[in-house]
N, C-alpha and C positions, 0 to 999 in steps of 0.2 A: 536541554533546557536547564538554564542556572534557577537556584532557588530564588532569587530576586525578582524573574522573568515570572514568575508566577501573580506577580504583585501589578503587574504593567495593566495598563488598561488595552482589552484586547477590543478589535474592532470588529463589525460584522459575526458578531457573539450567534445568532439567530442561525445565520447561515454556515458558520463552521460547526455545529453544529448537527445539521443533518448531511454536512458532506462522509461519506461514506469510505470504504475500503471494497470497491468493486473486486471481485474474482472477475478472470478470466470466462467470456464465452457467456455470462451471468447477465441477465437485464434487467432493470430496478426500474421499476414505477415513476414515470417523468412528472405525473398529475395525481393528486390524490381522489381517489370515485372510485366507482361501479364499475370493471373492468367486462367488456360484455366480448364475444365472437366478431370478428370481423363482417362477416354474412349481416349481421345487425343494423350496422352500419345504414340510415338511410339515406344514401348518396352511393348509386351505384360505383362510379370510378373505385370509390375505395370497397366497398362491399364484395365488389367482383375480384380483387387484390390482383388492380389494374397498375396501380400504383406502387405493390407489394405487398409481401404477408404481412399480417401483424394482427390486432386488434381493436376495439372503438372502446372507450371511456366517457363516462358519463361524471363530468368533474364536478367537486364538494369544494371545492375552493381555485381561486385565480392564483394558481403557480405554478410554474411548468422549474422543474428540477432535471437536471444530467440526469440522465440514463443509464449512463458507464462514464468509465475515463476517458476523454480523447478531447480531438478537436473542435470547436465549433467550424461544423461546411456550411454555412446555410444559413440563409436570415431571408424572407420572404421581405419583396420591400414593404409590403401592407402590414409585417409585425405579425401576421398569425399565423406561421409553422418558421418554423427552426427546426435545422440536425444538426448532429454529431456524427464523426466520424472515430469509429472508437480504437484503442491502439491494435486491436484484431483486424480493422479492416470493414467490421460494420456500420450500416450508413442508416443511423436510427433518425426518424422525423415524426417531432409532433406535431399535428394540425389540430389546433384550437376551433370547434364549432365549426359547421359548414355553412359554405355561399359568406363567411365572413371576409374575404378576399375585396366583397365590395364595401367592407367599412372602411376602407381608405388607410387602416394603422389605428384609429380613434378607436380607444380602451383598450391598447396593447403597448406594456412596456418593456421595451427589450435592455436586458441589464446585461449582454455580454456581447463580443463583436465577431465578426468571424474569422477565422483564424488564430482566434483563443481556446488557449487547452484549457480543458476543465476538468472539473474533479468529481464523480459521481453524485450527486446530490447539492451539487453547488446551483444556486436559481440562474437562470436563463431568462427566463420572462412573464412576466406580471400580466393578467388578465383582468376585464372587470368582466364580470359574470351579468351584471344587471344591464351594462350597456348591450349585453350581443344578446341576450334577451327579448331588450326595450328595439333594438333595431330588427326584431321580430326572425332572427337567426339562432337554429338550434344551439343548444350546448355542447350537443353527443361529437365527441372528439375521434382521433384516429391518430395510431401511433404505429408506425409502419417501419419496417427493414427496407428501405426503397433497392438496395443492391441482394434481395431476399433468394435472388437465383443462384447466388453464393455459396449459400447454405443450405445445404441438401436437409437437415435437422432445424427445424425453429418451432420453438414452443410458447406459448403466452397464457399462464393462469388468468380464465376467464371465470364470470359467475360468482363473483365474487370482489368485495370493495379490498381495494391497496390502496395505503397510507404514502404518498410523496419518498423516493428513495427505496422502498421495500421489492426486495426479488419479484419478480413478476413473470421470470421466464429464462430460457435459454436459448443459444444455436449455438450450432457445429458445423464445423465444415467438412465433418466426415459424417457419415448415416452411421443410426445404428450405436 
């Protein structure tokens, strides 16, 4: 970067911002809340980690951020879950609120497309909290490794609130 380049007016200030330097194998906070056990989860499919491993969050705010580095796989047409596919080969999805499948997309916006690579901490998609509320659907989310049989290691700090972007957890694809 030239010394002038410093003077330029930069765009999306907010969101470079919280984009990140993911380490390998490492997995950062997509929603910032209450990161609780999967078990918790009230919606059996994901409770039972039918779906995959992972765990439920209980979100403080409408933002869904990268995970890690990689691709967007995934855009639900209804706008409430999105994955990535990260350059390790993990298939992270987040599901915003449950039974919200029947809000038709209304109060979800999706800010990236799929088959765009992204950058850990870069937004994906925008939530109103008040609408999936008001339309009388939980908040308690699920953030799931859907290809979790993969990974013989997968870890998730639960019991405790992560900030948007912050480690949250690991896999490996060796045990041990």
């Amino acid at each position: 970067m030239g010394f002038l380049d410093r003077f330029k007016k930069k765009e999306n200030t907010e969101e470079a911002h919280l984009v990140i330097e993911a380490k390998p194998g490492e997995v950062y906070a997509p929603v910032s809340g209450e990161y609780i056990p999967l078990e918790q989860i009230p919606d059996d499919v994901f409770a039972q980690g039918i779906v995959g491993p992972g765990c439920g969050i209980q979100p403080s705010e409408g933002k869904v951020v990268a995970s890690a580095d990689g691709e967007v796989c995934m855009i639900a047409d209804t706008k409430h879950a999105i994955a990535i596919r990260t350059r390790e080969g993990a298939e992270l999805m987040i599901h915003i609120g449950l039974d919200t499948v029947s809000m038709g997309g209304k109060g979800f916006e999706v800010k990236v497309r799929e088959g765009q690579k992204v950058s850990c901490g870069t937004t994906l998609m925008l939530f109103d909290m008040d609408a999936i509320r008001e339309g009388g659907y939980p908040l308690t989310s699920a953030f799931i490794v859907t290809n979790g049989a993969e990974y013989p290691e997968i870890h998730f700090e639960t019991g405790k609130y992560h900030s948007a972007a912050e480690k949250v957890g690991f896999l490996s694809m060796t045990a041990g």
